[in-house]
N, C-alpha and C positions, 0 to 999 in steps of 0.2 A: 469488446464488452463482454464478448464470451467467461472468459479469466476471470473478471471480477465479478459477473454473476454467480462461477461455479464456487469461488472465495465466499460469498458470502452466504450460500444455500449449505456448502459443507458446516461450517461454523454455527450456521442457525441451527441443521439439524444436529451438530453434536450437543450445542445449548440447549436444545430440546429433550434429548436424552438425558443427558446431566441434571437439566433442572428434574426429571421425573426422578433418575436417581437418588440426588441430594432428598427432596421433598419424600420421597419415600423412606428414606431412612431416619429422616428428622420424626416423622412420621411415628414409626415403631421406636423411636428413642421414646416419644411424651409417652406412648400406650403400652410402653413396656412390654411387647409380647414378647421379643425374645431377652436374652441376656442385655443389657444395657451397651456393655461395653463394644458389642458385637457392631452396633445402632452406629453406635460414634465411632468407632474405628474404621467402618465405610462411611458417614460420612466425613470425615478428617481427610481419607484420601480421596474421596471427591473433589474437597475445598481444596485439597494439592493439586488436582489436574487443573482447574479453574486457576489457582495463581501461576501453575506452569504456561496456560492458555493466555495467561493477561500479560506476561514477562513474554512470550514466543510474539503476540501482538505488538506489543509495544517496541519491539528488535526490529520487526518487518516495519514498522510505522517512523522508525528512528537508520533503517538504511533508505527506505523510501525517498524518506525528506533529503539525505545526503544526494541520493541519484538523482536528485528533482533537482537540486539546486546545481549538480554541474551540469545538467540538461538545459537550464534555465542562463544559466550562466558560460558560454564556449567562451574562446579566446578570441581575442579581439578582430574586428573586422579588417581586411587588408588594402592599407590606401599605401599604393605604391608610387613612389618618387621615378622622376624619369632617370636617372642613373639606377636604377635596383636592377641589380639581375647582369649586370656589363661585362662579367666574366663569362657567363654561359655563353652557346651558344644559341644564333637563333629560334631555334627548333625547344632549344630547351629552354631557353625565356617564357619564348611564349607558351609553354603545355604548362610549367610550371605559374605562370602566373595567371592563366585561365582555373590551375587545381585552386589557386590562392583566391579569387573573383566565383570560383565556384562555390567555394567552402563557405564564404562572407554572404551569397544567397542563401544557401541551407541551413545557416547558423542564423542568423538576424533578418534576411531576408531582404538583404539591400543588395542593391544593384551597383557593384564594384566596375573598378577599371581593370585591362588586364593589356599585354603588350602581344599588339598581330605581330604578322610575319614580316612588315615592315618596318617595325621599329616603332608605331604609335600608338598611343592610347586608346583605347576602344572601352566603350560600356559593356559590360556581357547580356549575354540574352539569355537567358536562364530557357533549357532546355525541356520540356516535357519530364523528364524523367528525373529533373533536377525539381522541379514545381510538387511532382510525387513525392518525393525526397523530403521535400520542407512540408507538405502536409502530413508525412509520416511522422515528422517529428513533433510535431505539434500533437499530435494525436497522440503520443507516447507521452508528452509533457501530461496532457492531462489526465489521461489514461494514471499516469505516476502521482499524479495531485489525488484523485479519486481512490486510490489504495492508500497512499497515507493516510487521507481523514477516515477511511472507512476501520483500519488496523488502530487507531489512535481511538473513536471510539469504542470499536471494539473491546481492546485492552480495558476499558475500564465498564465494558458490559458488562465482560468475565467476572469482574471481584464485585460484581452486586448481585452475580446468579446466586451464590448461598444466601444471601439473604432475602429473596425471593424464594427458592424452596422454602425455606424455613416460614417464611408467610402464608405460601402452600397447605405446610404442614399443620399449621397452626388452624386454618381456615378451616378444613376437615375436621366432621366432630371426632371425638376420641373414641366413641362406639361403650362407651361405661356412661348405662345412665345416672343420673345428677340422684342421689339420695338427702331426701326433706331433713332438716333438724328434729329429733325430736321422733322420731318413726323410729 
């Protein structure tokens, strides 16, 4: 959880910066203190780091989803036939078809067949270190789910922060008082 907390306090504080930056320069755009053009040329590359921020999100949110979905998705679980494996030998039968009854726990979390040292079929017993295994990966699956949606919103924080300065900037009076018709 660490990761995704610090993902999301960097991002907020740079949001926070940015929104003062933008809102400040929309800011002196309406009140015209300085040169105008000075106003809008920082904000413009404001509004470029925000769309660089919404495009960088949205990459992270669009490989996420791909890693998620071969995390979500392994290769199929292993049901071995009693002839599989008849060229090895015994030794190598069976280590390889315990890797294969091993992998089929860690990946889907079924309890496969695999071939002893005798030649029979056996259930596997999934080992402590194998149970760690499959909870790590579960914890990664969602750990992986929880950065896509959080980069997918994100992405589309990013392209409504200028328009949020900009409400900012508007919301602050202009500091010129209002002169009467007529006076």
């Amino acid at each position: 959880m660490g990761q995704f907390s610090t993902l999301w306090l960097s991002d907020g504080l740079l949001a926070l910066m940015l929104a003062g930056w933008l809102s400040s320069t929309a800011y002196e755009f309406r009140r015209k203190t300085r040169r105008r053009w000075i106003s809008a040329s920082l904000f413009v590359l404001g509004y470029s780091f925000c769309v660089a921020a919404a495009i960088a999100n949205e990459v992270m949110s669009r490989q996420s989803d791909s890693f998620l979905h071969a995390l979500k998705n392994p290769g199929p679980p292993s049901h071995l036939e009693p002839d599989w494996g008849k060229n090895f030998s015994v030794e190598e039968r069976t280590r390889y078809s315990q890797m294969l009854a091993r992998y089929s726990f860690e990946s889907w979390g079924m309890r496969t067949k695999y071939f002893g040292l005798d030649g029979e079929l056996r259930v596997y017993e999934p080992t402590q270190a194998d149970q760690d295994r499959r909870s790590a990966r579960l914890w990664l699956i969602g750990q992986t789910a929880r950065v896509e949606k959080f980069s997918a919103y994100a992405a589309i924080a990013w392209l409504f922060l200028p328009l949020i300065a900009i409400g900012l900037s508007l919301a602050w009076p202009s500091g010129y008082p209002y002169r009467l018709r007529g006076r």
